[in-house]
Each structure stands twice: as C-alpha cells, then as structure tokens.
C-alpha positions as CSV (number, residue, x, y, z in Angstrom):
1,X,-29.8,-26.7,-25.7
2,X,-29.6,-25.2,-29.1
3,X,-30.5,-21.5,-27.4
4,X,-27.9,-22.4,-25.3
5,X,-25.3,-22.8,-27.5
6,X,-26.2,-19.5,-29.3
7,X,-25.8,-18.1,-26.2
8,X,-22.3,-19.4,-24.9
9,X,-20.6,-18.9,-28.1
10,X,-22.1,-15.5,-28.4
11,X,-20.7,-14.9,-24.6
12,X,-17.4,-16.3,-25.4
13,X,-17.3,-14.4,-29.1
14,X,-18.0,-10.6,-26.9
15,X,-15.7,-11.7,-24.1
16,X,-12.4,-13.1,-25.7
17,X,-10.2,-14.6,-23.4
18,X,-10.1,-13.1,-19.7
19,X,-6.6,-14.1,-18.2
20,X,-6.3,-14.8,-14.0
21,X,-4.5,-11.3,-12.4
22,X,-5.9,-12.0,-8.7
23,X,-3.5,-10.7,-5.9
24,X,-2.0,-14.4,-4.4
25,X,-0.9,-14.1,-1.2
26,X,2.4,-16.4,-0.2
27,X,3.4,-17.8,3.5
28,X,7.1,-18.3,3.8
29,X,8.1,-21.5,5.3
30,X,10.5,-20.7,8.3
31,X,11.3,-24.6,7.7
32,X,13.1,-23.6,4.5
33,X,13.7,-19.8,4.8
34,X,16.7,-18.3,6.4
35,X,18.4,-15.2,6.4
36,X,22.7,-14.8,6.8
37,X,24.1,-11.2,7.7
38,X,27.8,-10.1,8.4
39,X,28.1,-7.0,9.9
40,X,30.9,-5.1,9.5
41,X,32.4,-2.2,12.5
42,X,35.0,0.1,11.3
43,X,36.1,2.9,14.0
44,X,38.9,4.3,11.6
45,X,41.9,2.7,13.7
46,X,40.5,-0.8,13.6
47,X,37.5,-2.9,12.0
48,X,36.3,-6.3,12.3
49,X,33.7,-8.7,11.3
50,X,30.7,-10.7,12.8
51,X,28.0,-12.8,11.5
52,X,24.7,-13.7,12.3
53,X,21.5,-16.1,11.2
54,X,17.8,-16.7,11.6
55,X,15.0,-18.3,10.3
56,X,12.3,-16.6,8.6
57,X,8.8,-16.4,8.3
58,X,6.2,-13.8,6.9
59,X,4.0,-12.7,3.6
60,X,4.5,-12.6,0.2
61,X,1.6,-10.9,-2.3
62,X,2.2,-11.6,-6.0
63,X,-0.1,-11.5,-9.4
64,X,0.7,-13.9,-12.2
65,X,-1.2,-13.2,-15.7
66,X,-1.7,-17.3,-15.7
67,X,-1.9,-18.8,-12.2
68,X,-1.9,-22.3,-14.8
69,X,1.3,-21.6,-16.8
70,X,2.5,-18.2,-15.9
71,X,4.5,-15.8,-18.3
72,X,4.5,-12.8,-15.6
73,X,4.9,-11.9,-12.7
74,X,4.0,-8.7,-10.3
75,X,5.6,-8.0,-7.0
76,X,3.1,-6.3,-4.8
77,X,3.9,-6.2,-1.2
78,X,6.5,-8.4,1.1
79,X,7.1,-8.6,4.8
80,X,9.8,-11.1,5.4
81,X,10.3,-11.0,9.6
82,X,13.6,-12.4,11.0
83,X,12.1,-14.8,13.6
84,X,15.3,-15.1,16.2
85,X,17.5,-11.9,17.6
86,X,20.9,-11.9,16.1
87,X,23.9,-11.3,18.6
88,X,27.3,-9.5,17.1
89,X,30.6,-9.2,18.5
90,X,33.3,-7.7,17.5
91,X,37.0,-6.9,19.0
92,X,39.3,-4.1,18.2
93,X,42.2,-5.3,20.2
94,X,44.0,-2.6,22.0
95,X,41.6,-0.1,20.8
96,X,38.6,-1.5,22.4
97,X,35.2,-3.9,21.2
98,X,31.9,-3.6,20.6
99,X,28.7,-5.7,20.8
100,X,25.1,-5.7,19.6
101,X,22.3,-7.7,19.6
102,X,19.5,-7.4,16.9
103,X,16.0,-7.6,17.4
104,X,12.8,-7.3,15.4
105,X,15.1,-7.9,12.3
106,X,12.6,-7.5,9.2
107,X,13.0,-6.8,5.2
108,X,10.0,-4.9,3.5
109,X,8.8,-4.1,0.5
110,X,9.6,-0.4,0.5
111,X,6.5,1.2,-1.6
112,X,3.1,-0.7,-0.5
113,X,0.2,0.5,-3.1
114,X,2.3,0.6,-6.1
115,X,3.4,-2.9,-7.8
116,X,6.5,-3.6,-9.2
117,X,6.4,-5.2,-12.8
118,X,5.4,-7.5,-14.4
119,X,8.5,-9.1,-15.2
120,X,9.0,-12.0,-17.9
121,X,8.9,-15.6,-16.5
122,X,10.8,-17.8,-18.9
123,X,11.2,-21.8,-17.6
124,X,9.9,-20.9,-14.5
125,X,12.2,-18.1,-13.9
126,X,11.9,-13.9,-13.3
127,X,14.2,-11.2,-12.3
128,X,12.9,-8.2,-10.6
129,X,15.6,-5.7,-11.8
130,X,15.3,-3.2,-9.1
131,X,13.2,-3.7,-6.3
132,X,13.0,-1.1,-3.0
133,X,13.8,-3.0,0.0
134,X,13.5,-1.5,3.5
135,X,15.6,-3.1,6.2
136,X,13.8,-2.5,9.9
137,X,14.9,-3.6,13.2
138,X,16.9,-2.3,16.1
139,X,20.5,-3.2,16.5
140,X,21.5,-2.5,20.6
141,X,25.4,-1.4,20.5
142,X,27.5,-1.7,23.5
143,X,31.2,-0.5,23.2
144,X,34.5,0.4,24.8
145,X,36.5,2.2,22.3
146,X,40.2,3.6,22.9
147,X,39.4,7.7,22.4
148,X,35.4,6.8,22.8
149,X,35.2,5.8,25.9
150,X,32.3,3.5,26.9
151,X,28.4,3.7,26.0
152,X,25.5,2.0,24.1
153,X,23.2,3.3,21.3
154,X,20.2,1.5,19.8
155,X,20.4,1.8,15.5
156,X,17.2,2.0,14.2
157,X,18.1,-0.1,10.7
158,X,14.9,1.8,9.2
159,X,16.6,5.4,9.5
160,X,18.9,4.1,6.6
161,X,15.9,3.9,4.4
162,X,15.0,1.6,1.2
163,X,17.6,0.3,-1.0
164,X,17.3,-1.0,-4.3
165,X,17.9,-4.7,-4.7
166,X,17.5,-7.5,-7.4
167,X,15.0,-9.7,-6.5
168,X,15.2,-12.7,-8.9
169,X,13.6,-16.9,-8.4
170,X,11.3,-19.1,-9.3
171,X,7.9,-19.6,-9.4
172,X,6.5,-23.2,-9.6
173,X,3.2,-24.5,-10.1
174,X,1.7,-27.9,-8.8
175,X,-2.1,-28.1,-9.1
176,X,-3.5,-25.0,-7.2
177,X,-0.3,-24.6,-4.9
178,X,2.0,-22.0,-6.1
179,X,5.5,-21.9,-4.6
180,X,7.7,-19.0,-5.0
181,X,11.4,-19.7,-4.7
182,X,13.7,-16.4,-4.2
183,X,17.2,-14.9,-3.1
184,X,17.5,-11.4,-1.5
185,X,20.9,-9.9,-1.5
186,X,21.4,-6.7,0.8
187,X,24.2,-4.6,1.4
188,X,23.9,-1.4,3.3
189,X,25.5,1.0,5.5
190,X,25.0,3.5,7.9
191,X,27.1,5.9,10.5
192,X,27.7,4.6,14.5
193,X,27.0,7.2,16.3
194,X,27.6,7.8,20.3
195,X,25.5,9.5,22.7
196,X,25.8,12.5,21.8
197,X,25.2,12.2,18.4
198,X,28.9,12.1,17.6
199,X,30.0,9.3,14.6
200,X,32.7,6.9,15.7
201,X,32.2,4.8,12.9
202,X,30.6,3.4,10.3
203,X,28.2,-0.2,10.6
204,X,28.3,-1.8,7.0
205,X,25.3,-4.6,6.6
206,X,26.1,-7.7,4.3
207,X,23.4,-10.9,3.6
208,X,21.4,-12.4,1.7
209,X,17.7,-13.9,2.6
210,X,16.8,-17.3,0.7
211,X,12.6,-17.6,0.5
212,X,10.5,-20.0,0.2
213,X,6.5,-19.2,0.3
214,X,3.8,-21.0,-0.6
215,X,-0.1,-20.1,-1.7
216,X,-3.3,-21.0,-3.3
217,X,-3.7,-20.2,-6.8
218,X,-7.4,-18.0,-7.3
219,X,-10.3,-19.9,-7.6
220,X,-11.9,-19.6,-11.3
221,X,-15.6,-21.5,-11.2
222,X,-16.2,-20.9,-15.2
223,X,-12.4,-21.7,-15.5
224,X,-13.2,-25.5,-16.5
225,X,-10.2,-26.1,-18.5
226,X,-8.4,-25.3,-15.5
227,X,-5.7,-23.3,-17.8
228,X,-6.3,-20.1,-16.1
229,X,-8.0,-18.4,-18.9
230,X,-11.4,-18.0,-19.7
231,X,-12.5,-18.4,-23.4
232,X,-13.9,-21.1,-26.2
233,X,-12.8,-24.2,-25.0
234,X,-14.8,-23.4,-21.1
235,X,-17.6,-23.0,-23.1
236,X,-17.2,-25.8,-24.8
237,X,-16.6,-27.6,-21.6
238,X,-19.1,-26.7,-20.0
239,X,-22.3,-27.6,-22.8
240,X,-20.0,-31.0,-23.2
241,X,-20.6,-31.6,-19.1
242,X,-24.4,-30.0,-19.6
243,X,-25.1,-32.6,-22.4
244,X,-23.9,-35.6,-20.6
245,X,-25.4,-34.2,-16.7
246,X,-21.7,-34.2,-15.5
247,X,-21.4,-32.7,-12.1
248,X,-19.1,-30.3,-13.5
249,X,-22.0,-28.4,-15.3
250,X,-24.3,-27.8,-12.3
251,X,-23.5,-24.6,-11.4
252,X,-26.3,-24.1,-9.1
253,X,-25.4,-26.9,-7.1
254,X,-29.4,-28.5,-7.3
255,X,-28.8,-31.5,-8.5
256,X,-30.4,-30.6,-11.6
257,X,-29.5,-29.4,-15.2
258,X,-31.3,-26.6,-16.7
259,X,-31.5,-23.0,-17.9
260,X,-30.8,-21.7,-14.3
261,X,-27.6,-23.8,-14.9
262,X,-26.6,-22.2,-18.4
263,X,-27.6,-18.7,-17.1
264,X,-25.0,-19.2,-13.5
265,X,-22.3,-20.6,-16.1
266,X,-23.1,-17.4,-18.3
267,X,-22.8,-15.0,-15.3
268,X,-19.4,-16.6,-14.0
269,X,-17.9,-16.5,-17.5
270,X,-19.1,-12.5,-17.9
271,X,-17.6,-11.4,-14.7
272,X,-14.1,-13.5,-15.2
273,X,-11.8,-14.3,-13.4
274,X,-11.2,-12.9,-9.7
C-alpha cells in the first residue's frame, strides 16, 4: 500500500486537476417544449396578421467545464423540429386573402463543426450573445390578390438564411441528469413572390421557441468525488475505499483488491475525464 500511495500522489501531483468537457447530448421534451409564430403579410395596399403553434421535439449538444457544478457552457449543435404543420390565414378585405400551411417547420443551429462559447454560467444561468439560427421548412401560399390575381408558391424558409439570435437559460443539475431550460426569439423576413418570380409582398416571421431538454451527464470512473474534476481528493478516495475493501475501489470488477486494482485506478485517472 505504501508503493501505492507514492504512486497515486505522484499521478495526481503530474496530472493536476482534469475538468469534464465531454460533448452532452439533450432530448427536448415535446411535453414541455413549444414554439408560437405570428406571421405577418403585407401586399403594400393591405397587411394582416395570423398566428400559429406546435410542440417541439429534437437534439440539443452542449459541453459544460463541470458536468457537477458548471461555470460554462458551449453550444455545439441544435435541431429543434416543429412536430405539427402550422396553418395561416390571412384576409385583405376588398383587396383579396391569402393562406398557407407550414410544414417541416425546424430551427438549426446554423454552423455545425464550430462551437459557440463558452459562455459564463452564474446561478445557473448563461446568455449566448449571438447565436446563428437557421429557420427551415416550407410554407405553401395560396392567394387571391386584387392586381395579383390568383396562385400558390411554396417559400422555402431556408433561402432566407441564418440569423443571429440571443440564446440565453438555464442549466440545472440533479444527480447525473442535466436539464437545459431556454428561450429562442426569431424574427425574420423575406419577399412573397408569385409565379413568375414577381414580389407581391413581403412575409415577416415573428416567435419565440421555449426548450426544455434533458441528458445524462458523462460518465467519470476515477471521478470518485463525483465533483466532476479529477485531482487529490479521488486519489484520496480511492486508497480510503482500497484500505477498507469498499466496492468503490475495485476497479477491475474481481471481487478482489490488489495491484491490478491500483494500476486500473491509475490508468482511468491518466486518461481523464471523457
């Protein structure tokens, strides 16, 4: 034991402290996740207003420096799919109306590959300054407009391309679930255009999406303080549970306590945390 000790100290001294970063992948709970939109028409000679909800469901991938007690946070990817078409209406009075019916509504995360962050989390809190937001989807317009006539065009919401929105929550932790709270605002517009590629207008996107996803915090075996770092006190952990044949301290899984046990302990502290 006393080799052992020379050992684990010597281990810990070389290593410092090794903090959790492991990419943590969120489901959002269509159960507590929605999205509102109002969707404004304006032809020029008349405007007017419609709104539209869904619930929402999809993927959220994260890195906190401390899956125990974050201080921050990294955005790295988000698909957030709107799981119920949308149906518009709108009505210019004597000049006509208009209809459309979204489906596929989704929000992205604009620029896959390259994170966003890390950002400060203070009580539990962040704020994502600026984060590029793609809204996807296909929005089927029917109208009869006065000086128009009548027709339909599909709006591919992607052509408008990424935005720049605040992206700001909470991040909770309860044991090894990790709950992500979050509010999305868009606002976005693009031309109406008719069949022949004409604009008659101009379609101005208003919402905001409310998230709530859950995940697993990363496994850490030589974590045994369980305070997402990896330093001194683990290794004092760990020869406390080695001296008194705790469980804990049988990292081979034998049933027994020996050098094999010290060495797997050693080899999971040197490689830290995933």
């Amino acid at each position: 034991m006393n080799a052992s000790h020379t050992l684990a100290w010597a281990v810990a001294g070389a290593l410092g402290t090794c903090s959790i970063a492991a990419p943590i992948d969120l489901t959002i709970d269509p159960s507590q996740s929605n999205i509102n939109l109002t969707i404004t028409v304006d032809i020029s000679i008349a405007d007017d207003t419609d709104s539209g909800a869904s619930s929402l469901s999809g993927n959220i991938e994260i890195e906190l420096d401390n899956a125990g007690n974050p201080t921050q946070i990294t955005l790295n990817d988000m698909m957030v799919i709107m799981d119920q078409p949308m149906n518009f209406n709108w009505s210019f009075g004597f000049f006509g109306s208009a209809d459309a019916a979204m489906t596929n509504g989704n929000l992205s995360y604009a620029m896959p590959g390259i994170p966003t962050g890390p950002v400060p989390v203070s009580g539990g809190s962040f704020v994502f300054p600026a984060v590029p937001i793609a809204l996807g989807g296909q929005l089927a317009v029917n109208y009869d407009l006065f000086g128009a006539g009548s027709g339909s065009e599909v709006v591919n919401l992607s052509d408008q391309g990424p935005s720049n929105s605040a992206f700001a929550g909470d991040v909770m932790i309860d044991g090894e679930t990790i709950t992500l709270i979050s509010t999305l605002p868009m606002n976005t517009t693009q031309p109406l255009l008719d069949g022949n590629g004409n604009q008659i207008g101009v379609v101005t996107t208003v919402g905001s999406a409310t998230i709530v996803a859950t995940g697993t915090a990363p496994s850490c075996q030589a974590d045994l303080t369980g305070d997402g770092e990896l330093n001194f006190f683990d290794v004092s952990a760990f020869l406390s549970a080695f001296s008194a044949m705790d469980p804990a301290a049988d990292f081979t899984g034998d049933g027994e306590f020996n050098f094999f046990d010290v060495s797997a302990f050693l080899a999971a502290f040197s490689a830290g945390c995933p």
